[in-house]
C-alpha positions as CSV (number, residue, x, y, z in Angstrom):
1,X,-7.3,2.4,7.8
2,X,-6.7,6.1,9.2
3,X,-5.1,6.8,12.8
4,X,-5.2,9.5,15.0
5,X,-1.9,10.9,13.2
6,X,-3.1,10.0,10.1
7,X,0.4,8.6,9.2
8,X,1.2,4.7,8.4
9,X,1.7,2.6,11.2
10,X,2.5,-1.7,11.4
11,X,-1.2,-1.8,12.0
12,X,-2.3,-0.1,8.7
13,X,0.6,-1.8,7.1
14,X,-1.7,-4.6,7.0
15,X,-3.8,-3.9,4.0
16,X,-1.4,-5.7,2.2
17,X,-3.5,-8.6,2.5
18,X,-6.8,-7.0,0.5
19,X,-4.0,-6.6,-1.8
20,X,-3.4,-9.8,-2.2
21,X,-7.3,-10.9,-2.2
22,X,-8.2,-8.1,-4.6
23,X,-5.2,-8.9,-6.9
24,X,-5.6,-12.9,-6.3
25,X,-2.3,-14.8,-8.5
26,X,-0.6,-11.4,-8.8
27,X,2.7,-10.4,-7.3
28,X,2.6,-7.4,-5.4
29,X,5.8,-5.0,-5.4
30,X,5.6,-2.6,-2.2
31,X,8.3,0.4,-2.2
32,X,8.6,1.8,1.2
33,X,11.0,4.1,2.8
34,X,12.6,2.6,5.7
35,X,9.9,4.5,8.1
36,X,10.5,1.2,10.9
37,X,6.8,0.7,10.9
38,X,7.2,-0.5,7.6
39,X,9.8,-3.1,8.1
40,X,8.8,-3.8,12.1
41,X,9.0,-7.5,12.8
42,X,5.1,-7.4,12.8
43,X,5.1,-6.2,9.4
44,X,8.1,-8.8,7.8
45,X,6.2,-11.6,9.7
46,X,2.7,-10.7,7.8
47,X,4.8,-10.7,4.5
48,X,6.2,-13.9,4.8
49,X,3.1,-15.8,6.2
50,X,1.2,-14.2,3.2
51,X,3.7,-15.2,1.1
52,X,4.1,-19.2,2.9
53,X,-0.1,-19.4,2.4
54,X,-0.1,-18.0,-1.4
55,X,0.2,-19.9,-4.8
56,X,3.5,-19.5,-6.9
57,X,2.2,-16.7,-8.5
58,X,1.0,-14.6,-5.5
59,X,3.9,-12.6,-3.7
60,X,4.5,-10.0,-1.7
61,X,7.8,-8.5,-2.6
62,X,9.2,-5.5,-0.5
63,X,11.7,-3.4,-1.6
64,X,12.9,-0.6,1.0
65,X,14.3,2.7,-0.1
66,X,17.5,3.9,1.3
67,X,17.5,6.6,3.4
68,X,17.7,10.0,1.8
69,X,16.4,8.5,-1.7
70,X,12.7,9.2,-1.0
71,X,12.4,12.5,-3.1
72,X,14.3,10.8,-6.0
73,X,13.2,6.9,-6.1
74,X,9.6,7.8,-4.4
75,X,8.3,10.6,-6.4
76,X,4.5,10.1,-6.3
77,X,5.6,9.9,-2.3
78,X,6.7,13.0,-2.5
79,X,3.6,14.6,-4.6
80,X,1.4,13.8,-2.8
81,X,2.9,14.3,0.6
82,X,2.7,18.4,-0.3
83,X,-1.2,18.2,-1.5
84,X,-3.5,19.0,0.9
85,X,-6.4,16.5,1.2
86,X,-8.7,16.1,3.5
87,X,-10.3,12.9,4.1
88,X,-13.2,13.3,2.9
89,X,-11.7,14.2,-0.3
90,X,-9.4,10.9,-0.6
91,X,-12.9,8.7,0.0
92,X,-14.5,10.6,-3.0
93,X,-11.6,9.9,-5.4
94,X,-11.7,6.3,-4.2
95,X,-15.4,6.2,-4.5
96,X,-15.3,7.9,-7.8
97,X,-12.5,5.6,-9.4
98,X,-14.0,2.8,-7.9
99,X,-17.4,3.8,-9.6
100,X,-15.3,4.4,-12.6
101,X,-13.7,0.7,-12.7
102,X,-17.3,-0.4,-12.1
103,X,-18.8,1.4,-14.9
104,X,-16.3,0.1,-17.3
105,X,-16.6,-3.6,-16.3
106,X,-20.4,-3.0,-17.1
107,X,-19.5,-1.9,-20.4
């Protein structure tokens, strides 16, 4: 889900829920910085109706990073945050994972 900033907002924060049907009696672990659109009341109240509606074994669990602690807890955060993608790049490394995963379920 991209925006006009291209940066994560409540609205995006949302996908959370393919998570949980592509990842069906799974608990999902989420590690976020304390950017408020990641802990907006919008957000925490999608979590915990997702969480209300799921079996025991499918959770959302969110886990927020102190401030200042990004570059040390939230490395891959930080990697990719200084490589320079554009979006039609990102869609052909999702495409060709996803293709990937594919091919090796048909084997």
């Amino acid at each position: 889900m991209f925006n006009e900033n291209h940066w994560m907002t409540s609205n995006a924060a949302i996908y959370i829920s393919f998570l949980l049907n592509m990842l069906k009696s799974k608990k999902i672990g989420l590690i976020w910085d304390k950017n408020t659109s990641h802990y907006s009341n919008k957000v925490l109240q999608f979590i915990k109706k997702c969480n209300e509606e799921a079996t025991s074994l499918e959770k959302i669990v969110l886990e927020l990073v102190d401030e200042g602690l990004t570059p040390i807890i939230q490395v891959t955060d930080v990697a990719v945050n200084k490589i320079t993608v554009s979006r039609e790049q990102l869609l052909d490394f999702v495409l060709d994972t996803i293709n990937e995963i594919n091919q090796d379920n048909n084997d």
